[in-house]
Each structure stands twice: as C-alpha cells, then as structure tokens.
N, C-alpha and C positions, 0 to 999 in steps of 0.2 A: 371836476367834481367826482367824489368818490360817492357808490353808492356799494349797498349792501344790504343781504335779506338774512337774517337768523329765525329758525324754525325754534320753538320753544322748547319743545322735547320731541326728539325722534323715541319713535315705539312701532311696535310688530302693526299693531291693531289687532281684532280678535278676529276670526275666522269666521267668513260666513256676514260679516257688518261692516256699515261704513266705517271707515277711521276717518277721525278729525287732526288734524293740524294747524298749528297756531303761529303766523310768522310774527316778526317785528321786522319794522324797515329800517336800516342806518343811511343817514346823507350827510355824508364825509365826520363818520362815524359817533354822530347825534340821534338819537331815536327819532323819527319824526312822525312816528306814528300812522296810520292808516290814509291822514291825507296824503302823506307825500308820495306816496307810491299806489298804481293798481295790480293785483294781481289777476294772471292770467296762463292757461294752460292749453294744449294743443289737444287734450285730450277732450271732447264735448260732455263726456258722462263724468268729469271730474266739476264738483261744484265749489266755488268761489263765493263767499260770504264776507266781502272786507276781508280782512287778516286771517281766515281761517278756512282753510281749505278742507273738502270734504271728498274722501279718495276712495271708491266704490271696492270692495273686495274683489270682485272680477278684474281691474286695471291691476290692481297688486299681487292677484294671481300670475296676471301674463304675462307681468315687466318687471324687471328687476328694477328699477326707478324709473322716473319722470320726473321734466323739469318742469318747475316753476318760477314764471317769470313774473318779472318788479320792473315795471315802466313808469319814471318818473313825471308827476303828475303834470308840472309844467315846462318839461320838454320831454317828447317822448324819442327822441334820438338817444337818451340815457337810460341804460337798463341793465340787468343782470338778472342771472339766470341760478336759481336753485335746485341743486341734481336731489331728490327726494328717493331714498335710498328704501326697499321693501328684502322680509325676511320672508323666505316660504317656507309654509308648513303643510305637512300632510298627513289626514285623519286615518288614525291605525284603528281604533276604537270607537261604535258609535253605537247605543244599546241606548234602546228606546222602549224595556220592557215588556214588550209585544206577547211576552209569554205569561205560561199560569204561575212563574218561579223564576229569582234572580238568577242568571247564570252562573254556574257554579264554576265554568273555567274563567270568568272574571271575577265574581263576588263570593266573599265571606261574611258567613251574618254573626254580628255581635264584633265587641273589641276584643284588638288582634293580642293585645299582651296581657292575655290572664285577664282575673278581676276587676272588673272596675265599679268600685261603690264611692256614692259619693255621701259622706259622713255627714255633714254641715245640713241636707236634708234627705238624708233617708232611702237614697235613690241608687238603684243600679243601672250598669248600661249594658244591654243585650241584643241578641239577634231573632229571638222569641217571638216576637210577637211583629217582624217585619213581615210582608206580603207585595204582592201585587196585584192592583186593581183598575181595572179599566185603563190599562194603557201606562200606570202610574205606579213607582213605589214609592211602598206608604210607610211613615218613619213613624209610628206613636207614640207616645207619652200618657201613660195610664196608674193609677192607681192600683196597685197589685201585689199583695205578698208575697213574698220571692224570699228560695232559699237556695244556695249554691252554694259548694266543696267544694274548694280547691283543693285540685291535683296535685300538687304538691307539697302541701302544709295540712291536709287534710283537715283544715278548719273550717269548717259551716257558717257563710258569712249572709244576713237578710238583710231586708231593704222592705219598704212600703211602697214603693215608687218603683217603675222601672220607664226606661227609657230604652230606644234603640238605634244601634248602628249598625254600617254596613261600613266593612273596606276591600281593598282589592292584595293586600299581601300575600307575596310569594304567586298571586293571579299576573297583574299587569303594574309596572310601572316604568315610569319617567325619567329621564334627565333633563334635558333640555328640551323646553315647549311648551306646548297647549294643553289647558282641561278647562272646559266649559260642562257646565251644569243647569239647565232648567229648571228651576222649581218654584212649585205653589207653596208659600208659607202659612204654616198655622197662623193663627191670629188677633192671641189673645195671652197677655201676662209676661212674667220674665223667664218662661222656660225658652231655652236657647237651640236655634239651629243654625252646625256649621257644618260647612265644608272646607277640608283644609289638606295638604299634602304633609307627608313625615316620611322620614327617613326610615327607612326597608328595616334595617338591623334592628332598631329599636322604638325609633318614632320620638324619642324624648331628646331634645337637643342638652340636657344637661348630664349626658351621662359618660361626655367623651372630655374632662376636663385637659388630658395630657395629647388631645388626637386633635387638632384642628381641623384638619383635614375631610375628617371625618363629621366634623360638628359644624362648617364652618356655615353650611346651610341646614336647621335643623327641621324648619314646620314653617309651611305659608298658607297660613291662613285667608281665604280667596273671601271667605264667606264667613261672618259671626253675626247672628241676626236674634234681637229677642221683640217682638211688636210693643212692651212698653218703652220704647227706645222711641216710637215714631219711624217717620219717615227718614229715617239712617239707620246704617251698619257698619260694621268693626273689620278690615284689614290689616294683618301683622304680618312682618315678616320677623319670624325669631331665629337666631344663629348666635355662635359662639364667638366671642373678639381676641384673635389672639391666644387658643385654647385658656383665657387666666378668667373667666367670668363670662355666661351670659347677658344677653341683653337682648330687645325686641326694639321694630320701628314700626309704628301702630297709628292706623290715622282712619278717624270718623267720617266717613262718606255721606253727605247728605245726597241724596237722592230723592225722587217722585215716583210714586206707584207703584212701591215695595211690596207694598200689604192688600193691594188691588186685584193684583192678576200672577200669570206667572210670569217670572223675571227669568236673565241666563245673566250667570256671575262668571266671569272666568280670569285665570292666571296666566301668565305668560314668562316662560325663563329661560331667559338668552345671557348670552357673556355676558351683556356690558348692561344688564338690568333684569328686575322683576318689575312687571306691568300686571294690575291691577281692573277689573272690568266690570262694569254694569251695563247691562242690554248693548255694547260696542262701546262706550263713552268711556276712557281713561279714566281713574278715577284715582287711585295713588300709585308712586314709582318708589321704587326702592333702587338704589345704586350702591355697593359698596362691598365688602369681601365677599356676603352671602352668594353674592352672582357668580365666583369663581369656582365654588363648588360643585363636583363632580359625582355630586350623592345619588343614590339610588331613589325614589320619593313611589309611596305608592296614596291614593286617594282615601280619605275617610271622610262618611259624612253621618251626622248623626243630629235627631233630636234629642235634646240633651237638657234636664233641669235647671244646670248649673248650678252655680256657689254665689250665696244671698249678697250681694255687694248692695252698700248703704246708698254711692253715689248715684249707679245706675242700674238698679233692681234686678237685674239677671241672678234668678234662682226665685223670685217672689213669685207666686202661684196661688192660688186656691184648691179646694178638692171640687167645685162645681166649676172650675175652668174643664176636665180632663173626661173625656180622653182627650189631646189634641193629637193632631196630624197633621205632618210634613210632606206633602207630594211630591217626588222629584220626575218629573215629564221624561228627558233622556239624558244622558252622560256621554262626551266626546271629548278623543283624548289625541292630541295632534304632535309627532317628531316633527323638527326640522330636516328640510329638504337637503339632499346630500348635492 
C-alpha cells in the first residue's frame, strides 16, 4: 500500500502569527480524505485540526522544517512523513509612531510622483493634512480647497477634496519579503484605503513597455479597502507579461471584523510566490513571472477618494460622510534571512 500526504500550498506565513496548513491524504494515490489518515507532530505547541495544521511562529523561527506525519487510519504500521519546509525572516523596520511627527528618515508625506488629482471627483492627494496622534497615523479625507503648481509646467491645478498619503521612497525599501501594517479603517462610503508596494523608479508598472525586467513586478497591492464593500477587500498583484501588455491577478477576500477593530494586512515576496495576509490567515497567492522580479518596491499607503465605479461604488461619498480617517497603529518591514 502506497500512502502519501500533499500540503495544499506551502507559504512563508506572516511574522509574528500562527500559519495554517492544509494537507490532503493519498492511499495508493486516491484522495481519501481526512478519514484515511491522522496527523501528528513531535512538536506539542504545533496544533492538529483534521487536515490542517496549525505552526506557532516561534516553531518556524527555530527550525528550518518539521515533519509531519500520516498514520493510516486502519493500520497504523503505515505512515509517511511530511518534511514542512519554513522561510526566515528578519524585521529591519518596525515604527509604531510613538512620536509628535512621521519619521522623516523613513516617511515622505504626500505622493511620491508629482501631482496627483483625481478628475472624475475633484479630489487631490497630499501629505498636508497627515499627523500623528495618540500612538496612531492619521490618513484623512476632508472636504478642502486646494490649490497647487506644479513645478514644472508651472500650471495651477485645485481640487475640492483632498486626501492623503504617506510613502517611504528613496527612505526604505524592499525586495524580497515582509511588510505588515496595522490599521483602524474609516468606516463609512466608498472613499478608499490602500496599502500597496511600487517600484522605486517610477511606481507605475506600465511605463516599462520594452524592459521587462524592470516591469515584470510592477505594484502589490496588499490592501484595497472601501466599507461600502462590507466585510471584504481587494488584493492585486499587477506586472508586465512579456514586456508586450500589462495585466493584474486580483481577488476579493472575504473576511470578518474588517470594520470592527484594528486589523494587520500583510505581503510576503519570495522566489516562488507572492502571499497575501489577513490578521496571519493566507488569503490569496500569486505565482508566476511577477515573483522573479528583482525590483526595488518602496511602501504607500493612502486614504484615497477613488474613481466612481458603477459596479462597486469606490469613489461614492457624501460631503456629511467627511472628514474620515484612516489610523494606521505600526508599520513592519521584514528581509529574508541570509
């Protein structure tokens, strides 16, 4: 009798939380599902749930794997053994606002590339009216007339609306790894808050048509949240195919207790995937050229108006929703362990 255990998707896990794993059993290579096999582990603070195992961040800090074993249900002289394989990471970055002011050798306030106005309703994005309070920075979205020149067309562009961001270019960024972010979401309409990584150079993946290389991971989107959405939110990873056309892989997370409390959203980018995170729970993978990319990525996050979309209201608002505000609790940024 042949047996055999396949894990559903190997991933890093996020830092700092339990990760879950999900097996299937083969008996002489038929699925047979959770009765035919029990699993079991040598480690005692590793937790066993039927098929899915439950691996403490401390166990995957210390060990570079751990087996798990498939004892077959009605002979247990038949077993096999799963080597469960862990990625180490280690936090270079951990700002938790403590101060009267963003740090300025990590953060820039307002968007990194010039102006950003958004046409469709009336809205800019800035670093104006960003702050720190009580332990917390505060991202609002306010009703406000706003006039800015750009420096270099010397044209005077307003807005009724302004929104703000915060990024770290040319301060701190990434390649391969970790960024976790805590935050308290506003709570009301389809004005939008993301967090998302972009490439150093320009941030826009569609500006490298003849550079693949350079395009082929452009923006990962970790976090895209509006409350008339409910209880889910938007992960994309967007990259270039081939330097001949963009395209994005984008998938709705339904989730619980988005809009309750504060949550931690985090990404994770290794060789052979992007992994996707809600409070430690997997929540979409990306596999495919984007992951071979060698791109520089630095962090933005921003509450953000949006653009009025019919199907799912991101950019609908009122002027007695506003001000709102985005708390973000702390920001951690983790390399892989050499």
């Amino acid at each position: 009798m042949k047996m055999r255990l396949v894990l559903d998707e190997l991933h890093p896990g996020l830092p700092e939380f339990d990760a879950r794993y999900s097996f299937r059993c083969y008996i002489n290579d038929e699925n047979d599902g959770s009765s035919a096999c029990v699993l079991s582990c040598k480690f005692p603070e590793v937790k066993i749930y039927g098929m899915d195992v439950i691996v403490p961040y401390s166990i995957r800090e210390s060990n570079d794997s751990i087996g798990i074993t498939a004892t077959y249900t009605l002979d247990p002289t038949i077993s096999c053994v799963y080597e469960l394989t862990f990625t180490h990471l280690d936090c270079f970055l951990y700002d938790d606002f403590d101060g009267d002011r963003p740090d300025p050798e990590v953060w820039n306030l307002g968007w990194p590339w010039g102006i950003n106005i958004n046409t469709k309703n009336n809205s800019m994005m800035s670093g104006d009216l960003v702050r720190i309070e009580d332990g917390f920075l505060v991202l609002p979205a306010v009703k406000k007339s706003t006039a800015v020149t750009d420096p270099e067309t010397g044209i005077t562009k307003t807005a009724s609306y302004v929104a703000s961001c915060v990024n770290t270019l040319n301060r701190v960024h990434i390649q391969r790894g970790c960024v976790m972010v805590n935050v308290d979401l506003h709570k009301q309409g389809g004005v939008l808050f993301a967090a998302w990584l972009a490439q150093v150079d320009d941030g826009y993946f569609l500006l490298h048509p003849l550079d693949p290389e350079r395009s082929r991971s452009g923006e990962l989107d970790f976090l895209e949240y509006a409350p008339c959405w409910g209880e889910k939110y938007s992960v994309t990873t967007h990259y270039y195919c081939d330097g001949k056309y963009s395209t994005a892989y984008s998938k709705w997370c339904d989730v619980r207790g988005i809009m309750n409390a504060r949550n931690t959203f985090g990404v994770v980018r290794l060789d052979y995937g992007i992994f996707y995170y809600y409070n430690g729970e997997l929540v979409s993978v990306y596999k495919g050229i984007a992951c071979t990319s060698n791109s520089e990525l630095c962090l933005l996050m921003a509450t953000s108006f949006a653009s009025k979309n019919s199907i799912h209201y991101a950019g609908n608002f009122t002027d007695d929703m506003l001000p709102l505000e985005s708390k973000v609790d702390w920001v951690k940024m983790y390399k892989i362990k050499p």
